[in-house]
PASEBA-1860 file (N, C-alpha, C; in nm, 3 decimals):
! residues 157
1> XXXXXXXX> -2.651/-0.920/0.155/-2.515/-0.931/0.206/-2.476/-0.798/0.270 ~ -2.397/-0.808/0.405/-2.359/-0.692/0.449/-2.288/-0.606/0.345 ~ -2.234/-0.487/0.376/-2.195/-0.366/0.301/-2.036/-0.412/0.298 ~ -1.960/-0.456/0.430/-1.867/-0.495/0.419/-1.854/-0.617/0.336 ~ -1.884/-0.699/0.363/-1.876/-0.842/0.263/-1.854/-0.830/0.058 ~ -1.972/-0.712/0.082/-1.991/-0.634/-0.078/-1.835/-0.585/-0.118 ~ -1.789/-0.505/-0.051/-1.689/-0.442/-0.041/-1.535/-0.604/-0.036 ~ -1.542/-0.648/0.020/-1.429/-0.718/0.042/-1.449/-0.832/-0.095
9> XXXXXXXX> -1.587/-0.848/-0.141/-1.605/-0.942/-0.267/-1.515/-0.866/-0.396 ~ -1.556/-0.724/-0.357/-1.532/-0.655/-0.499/-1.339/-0.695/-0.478 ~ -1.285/-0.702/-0.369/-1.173/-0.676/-0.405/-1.088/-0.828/-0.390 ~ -1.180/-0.935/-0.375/-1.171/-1.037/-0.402/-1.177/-1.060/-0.581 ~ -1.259/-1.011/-0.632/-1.337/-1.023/-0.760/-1.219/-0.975/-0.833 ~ -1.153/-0.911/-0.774/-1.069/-0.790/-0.885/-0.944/-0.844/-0.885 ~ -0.884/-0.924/-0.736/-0.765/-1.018/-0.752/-0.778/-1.142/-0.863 ~ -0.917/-1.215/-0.893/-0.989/-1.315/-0.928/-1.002/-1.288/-1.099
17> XXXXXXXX> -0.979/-1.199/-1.067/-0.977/-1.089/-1.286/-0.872/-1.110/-1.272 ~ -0.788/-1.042/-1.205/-0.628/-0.961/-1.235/-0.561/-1.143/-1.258 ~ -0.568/-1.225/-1.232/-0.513/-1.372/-1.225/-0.596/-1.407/-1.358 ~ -0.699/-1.387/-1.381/-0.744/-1.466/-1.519/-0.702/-1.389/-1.669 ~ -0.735/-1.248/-1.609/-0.653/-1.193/-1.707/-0.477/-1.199/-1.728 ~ -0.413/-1.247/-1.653/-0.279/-1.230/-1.683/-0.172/-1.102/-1.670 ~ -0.277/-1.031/-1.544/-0.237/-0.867/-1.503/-0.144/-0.846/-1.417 ~ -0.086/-0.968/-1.373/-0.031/-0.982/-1.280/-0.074/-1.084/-1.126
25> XXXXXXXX> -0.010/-1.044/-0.991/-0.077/-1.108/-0.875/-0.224/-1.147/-0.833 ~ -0.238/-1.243/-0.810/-0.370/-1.229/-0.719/-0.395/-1.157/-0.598 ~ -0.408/-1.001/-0.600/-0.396/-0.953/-0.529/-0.520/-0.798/-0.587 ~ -0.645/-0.784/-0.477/-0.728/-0.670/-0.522/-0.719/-0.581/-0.420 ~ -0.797/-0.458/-0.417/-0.836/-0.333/-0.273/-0.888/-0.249/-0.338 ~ -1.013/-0.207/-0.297/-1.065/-0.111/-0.287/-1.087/-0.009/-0.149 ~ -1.055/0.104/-0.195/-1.103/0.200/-0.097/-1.283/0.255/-0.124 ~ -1.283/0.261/0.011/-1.432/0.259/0.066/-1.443/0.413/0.122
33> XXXXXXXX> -1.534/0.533/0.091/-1.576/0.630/0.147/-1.749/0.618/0.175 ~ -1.762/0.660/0.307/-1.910/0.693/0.289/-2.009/0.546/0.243 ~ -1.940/0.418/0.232/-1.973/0.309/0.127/-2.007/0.343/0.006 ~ -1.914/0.429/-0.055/-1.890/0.411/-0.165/-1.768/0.405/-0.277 ~ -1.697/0.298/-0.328/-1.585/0.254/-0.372/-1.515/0.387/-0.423 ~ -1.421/0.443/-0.423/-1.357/0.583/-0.456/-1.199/0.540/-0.509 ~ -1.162/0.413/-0.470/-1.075/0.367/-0.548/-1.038/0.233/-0.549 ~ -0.993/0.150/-0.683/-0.959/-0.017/-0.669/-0.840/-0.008/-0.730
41> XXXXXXXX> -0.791/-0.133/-0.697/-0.635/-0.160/-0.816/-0.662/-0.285/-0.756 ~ -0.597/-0.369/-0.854/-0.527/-0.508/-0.899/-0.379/-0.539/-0.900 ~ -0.328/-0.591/-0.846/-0.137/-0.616/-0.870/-0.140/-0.608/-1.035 ~ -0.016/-0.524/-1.061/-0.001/-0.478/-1.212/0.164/-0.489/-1.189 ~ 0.223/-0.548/-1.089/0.375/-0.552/-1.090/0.468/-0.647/-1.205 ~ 0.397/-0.724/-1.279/0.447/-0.779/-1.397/0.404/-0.721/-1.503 ~ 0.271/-0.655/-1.528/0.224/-0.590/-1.632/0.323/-0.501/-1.630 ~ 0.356/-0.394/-1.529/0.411/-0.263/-1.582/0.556/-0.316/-1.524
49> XXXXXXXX> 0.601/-0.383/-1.495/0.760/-0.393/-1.447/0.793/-0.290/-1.373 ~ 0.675/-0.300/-1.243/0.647/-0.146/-1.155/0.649/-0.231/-0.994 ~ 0.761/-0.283/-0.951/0.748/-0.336/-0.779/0.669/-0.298/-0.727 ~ 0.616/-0.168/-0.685/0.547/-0.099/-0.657/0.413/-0.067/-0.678 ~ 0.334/-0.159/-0.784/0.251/-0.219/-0.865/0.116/-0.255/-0.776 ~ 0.122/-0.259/-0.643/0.071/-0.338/-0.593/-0.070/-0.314/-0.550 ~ -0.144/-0.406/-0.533/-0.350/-0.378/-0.593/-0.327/-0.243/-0.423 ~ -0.314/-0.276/-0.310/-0.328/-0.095/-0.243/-0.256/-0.009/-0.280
57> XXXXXXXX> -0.148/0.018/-0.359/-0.093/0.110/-0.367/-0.174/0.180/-0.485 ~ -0.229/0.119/-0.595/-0.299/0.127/-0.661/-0.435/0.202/-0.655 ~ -0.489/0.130/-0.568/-0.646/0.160/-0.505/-0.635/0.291/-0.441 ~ -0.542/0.315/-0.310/-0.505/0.453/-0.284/-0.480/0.572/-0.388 ~ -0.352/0.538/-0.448/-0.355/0.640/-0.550/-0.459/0.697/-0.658 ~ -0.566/0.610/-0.657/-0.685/0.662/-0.728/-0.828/0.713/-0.639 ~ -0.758/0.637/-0.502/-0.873/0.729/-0.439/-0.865/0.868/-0.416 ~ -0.697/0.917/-0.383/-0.611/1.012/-0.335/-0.647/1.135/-0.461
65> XXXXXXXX> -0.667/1.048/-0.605/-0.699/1.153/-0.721/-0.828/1.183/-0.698 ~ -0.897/1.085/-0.710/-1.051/1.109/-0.642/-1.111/1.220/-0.587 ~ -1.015/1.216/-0.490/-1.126/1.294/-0.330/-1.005/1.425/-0.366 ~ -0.920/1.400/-0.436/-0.796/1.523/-0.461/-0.718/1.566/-0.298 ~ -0.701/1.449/-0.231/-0.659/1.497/-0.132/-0.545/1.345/-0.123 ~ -0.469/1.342/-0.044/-0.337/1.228/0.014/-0.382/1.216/0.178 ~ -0.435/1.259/0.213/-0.494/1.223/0.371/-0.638/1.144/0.343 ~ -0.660/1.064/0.350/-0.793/0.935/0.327/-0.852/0.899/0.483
73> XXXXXXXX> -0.798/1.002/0.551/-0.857/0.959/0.700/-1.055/0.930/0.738 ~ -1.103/0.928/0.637/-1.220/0.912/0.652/-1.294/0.750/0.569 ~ -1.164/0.729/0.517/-1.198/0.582/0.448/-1.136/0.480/0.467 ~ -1.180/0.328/0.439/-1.182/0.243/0.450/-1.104/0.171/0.356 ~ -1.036/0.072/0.369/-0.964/-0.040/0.244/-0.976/-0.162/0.267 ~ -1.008/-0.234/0.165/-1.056/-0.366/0.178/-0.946/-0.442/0.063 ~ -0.888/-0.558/0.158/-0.772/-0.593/0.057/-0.810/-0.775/0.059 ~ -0.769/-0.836/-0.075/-0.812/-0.953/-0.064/-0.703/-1.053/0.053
81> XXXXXXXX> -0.580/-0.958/0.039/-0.485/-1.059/0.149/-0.405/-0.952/0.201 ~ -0.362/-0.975/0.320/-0.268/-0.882/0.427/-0.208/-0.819/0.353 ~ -0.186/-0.680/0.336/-0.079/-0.639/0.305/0.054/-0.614/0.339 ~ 0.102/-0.612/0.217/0.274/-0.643/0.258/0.346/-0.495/0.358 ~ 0.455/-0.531/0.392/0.528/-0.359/0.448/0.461/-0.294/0.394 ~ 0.518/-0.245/0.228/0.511/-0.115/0.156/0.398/-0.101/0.186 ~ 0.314/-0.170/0.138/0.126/-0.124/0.144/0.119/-0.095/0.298 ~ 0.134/-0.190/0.405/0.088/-0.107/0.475/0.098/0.022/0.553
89> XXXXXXXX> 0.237/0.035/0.494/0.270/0.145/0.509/0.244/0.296/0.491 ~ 0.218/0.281/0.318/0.076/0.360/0.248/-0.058/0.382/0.346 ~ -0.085/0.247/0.380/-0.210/0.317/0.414/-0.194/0.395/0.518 ~ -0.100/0.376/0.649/-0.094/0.445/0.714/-0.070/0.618/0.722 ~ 0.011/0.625/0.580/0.046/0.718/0.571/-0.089/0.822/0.527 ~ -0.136/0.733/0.440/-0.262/0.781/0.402/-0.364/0.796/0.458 ~ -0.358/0.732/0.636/-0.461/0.797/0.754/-0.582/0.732/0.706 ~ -0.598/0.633/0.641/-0.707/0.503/0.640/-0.727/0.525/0.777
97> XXXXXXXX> -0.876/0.490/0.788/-0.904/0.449/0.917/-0.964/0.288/0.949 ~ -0.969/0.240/0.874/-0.984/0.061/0.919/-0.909/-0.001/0.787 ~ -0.844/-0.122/0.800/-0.840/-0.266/0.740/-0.887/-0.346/0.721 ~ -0.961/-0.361/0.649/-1.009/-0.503/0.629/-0.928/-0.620/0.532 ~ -0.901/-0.723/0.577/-0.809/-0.833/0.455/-0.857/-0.942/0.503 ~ -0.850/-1.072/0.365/-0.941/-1.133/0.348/-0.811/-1.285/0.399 ~ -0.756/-1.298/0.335/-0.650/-1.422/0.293/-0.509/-1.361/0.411 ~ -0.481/-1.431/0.513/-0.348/-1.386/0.557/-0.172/-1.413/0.503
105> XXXXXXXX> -0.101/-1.293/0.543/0.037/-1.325/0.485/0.074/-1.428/0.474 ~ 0.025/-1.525/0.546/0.073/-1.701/0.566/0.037/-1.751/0.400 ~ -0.111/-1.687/0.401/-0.187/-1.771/0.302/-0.084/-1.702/0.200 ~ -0.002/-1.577/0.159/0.018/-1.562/0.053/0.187/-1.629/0.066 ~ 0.211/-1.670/0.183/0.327/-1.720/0.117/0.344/-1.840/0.084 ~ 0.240/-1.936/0.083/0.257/-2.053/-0.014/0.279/-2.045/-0.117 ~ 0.191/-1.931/-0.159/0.231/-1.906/-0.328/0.369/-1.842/-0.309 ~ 0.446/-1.809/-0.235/0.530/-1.836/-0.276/0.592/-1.613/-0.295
113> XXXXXXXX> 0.454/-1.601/-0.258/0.441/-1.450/-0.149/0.498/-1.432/-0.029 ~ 0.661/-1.410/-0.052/0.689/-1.451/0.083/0.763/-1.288/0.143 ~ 0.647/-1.216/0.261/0.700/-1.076/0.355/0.783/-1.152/0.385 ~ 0.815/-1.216/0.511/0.865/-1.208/0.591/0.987/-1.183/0.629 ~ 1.071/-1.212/0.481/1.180/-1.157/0.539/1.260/-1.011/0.565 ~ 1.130/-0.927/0.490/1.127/-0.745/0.464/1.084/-0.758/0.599 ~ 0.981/-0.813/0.726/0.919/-0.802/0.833/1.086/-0.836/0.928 ~ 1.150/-0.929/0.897/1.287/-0.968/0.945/1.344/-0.895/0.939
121> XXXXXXXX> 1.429/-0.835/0.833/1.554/-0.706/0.812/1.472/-0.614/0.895 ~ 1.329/-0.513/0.874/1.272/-0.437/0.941/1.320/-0.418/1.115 ~ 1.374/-0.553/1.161/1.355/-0.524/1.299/1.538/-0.579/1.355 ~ 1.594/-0.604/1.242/1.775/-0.551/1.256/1.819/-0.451/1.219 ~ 1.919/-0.452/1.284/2.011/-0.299/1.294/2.032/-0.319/1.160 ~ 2.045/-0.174/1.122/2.076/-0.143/0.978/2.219/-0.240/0.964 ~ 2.321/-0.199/1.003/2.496/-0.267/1.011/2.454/-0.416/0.979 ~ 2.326/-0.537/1.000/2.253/-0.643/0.994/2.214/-0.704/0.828
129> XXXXXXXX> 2.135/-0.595/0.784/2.074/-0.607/0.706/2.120/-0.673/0.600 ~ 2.040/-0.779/0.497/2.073/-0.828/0.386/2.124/-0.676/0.263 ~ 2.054/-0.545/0.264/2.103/-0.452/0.185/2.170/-0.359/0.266 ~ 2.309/-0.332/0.220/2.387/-0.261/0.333/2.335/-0.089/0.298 ~ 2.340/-0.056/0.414/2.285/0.118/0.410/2.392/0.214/0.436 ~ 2.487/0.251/0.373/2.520/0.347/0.393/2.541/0.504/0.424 ~ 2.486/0.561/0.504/2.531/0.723/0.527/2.602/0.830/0.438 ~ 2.563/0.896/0.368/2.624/1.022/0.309/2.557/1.131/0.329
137> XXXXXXXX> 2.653/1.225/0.322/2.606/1.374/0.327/2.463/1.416/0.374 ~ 2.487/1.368/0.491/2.399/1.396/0.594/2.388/1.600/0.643 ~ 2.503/1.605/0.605/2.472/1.752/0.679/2.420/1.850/0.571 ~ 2.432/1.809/0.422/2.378/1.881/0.354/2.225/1.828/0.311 ~ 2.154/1.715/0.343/2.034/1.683/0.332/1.966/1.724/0.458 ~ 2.014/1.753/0.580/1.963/1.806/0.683/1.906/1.982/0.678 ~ 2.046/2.088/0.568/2.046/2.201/0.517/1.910/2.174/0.441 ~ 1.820/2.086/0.366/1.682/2.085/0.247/1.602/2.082/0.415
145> XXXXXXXX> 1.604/2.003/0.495/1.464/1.968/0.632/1.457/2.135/0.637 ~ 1.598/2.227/0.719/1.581/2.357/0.764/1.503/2.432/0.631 ~ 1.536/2.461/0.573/1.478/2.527/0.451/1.307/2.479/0.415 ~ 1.288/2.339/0.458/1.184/2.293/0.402/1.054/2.355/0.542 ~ 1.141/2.333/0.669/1.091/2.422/0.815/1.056/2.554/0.786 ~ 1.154/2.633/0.712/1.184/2.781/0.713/1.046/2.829/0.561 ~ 1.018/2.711/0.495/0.970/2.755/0.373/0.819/2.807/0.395 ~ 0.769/2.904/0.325/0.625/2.974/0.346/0.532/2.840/0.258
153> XXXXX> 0.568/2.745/0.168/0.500/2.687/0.086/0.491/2.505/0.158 ~ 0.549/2.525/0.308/0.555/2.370/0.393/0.351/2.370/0.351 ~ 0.360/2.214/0.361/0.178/2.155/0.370/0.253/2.061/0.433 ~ 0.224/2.025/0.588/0.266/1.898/0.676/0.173/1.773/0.639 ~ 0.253/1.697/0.639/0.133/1.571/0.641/0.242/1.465/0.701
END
């Protein structure tokens, strides 16, 4: 079996646990360096009462301990179904350099997995939105950016 296929089973396999065990979503990812797995997670958002729970956010954060770095620009993630905003957001941030996903957002919203409407608010005006956003003290959170510009201890990412 190709290297990818290996890779996208494991994180098939691990959504396929995380559901029999009772860990939460059917939902796996592993990150891929070099072809070799450096980090997995499973949806754990009912286990730990953690939204944020989710099998990439997971998989990243242990690759990120891993390699001891938050830039992953040299690896790969293999997810059993599209990831949602947040995740993919992560990865981007995290400078992944490919996607691979197995099951699409469609497929997860039968179950009842439903983005789309975070993909919806995403592209109305804030004044729109189902959660209203309010503005405060903008000029003194702007005073932390200068300071954070001005600081000898900035690491950009």
């Amino acid at each position: 079996m190709e290297e990818y296929k290996l890779h996208m089973k494991q994180a098939i396999d691990l959504a396929l646990s995380n559901v029999k065990e009772n860990k939460g979503g059917p939902f796996g990812a592993v990150v891929v360096k070099n072809g070799k797995v450096i980090g997995k997670g499973a949806n754990l958002v009912t286990l730990n009462n953690d939204p944020t729970a989710h099998a990439e956010i997971i998989a990243i954060r242990e690759a990120a301990k891993n390699t001891g770095s938050f830039i992953l620009s040299d690896c790969e993630i293999y997810t059993s179904c599209e990831p949602c905003p947040m995740c993919l957001g992560a990865i981007y941030w995290a400078r992944i350099e490919k996607l691979y996903y197995a099951a699409t957002k469609d497929d997860a919203q039968k179950s009842d997995f439903d983005d789309s409407v975070i993909y919806k608010e995403l592209t109305l005006p804030k004044d729109q939105r189902s959660i209203p956003s309010l503005q405060l003290m903008r000029d003194d959170a702007v005073k932390v950016f200068e300071e954070w510009n001005e600081s000898g201890n900035k690491i950009p990412y």
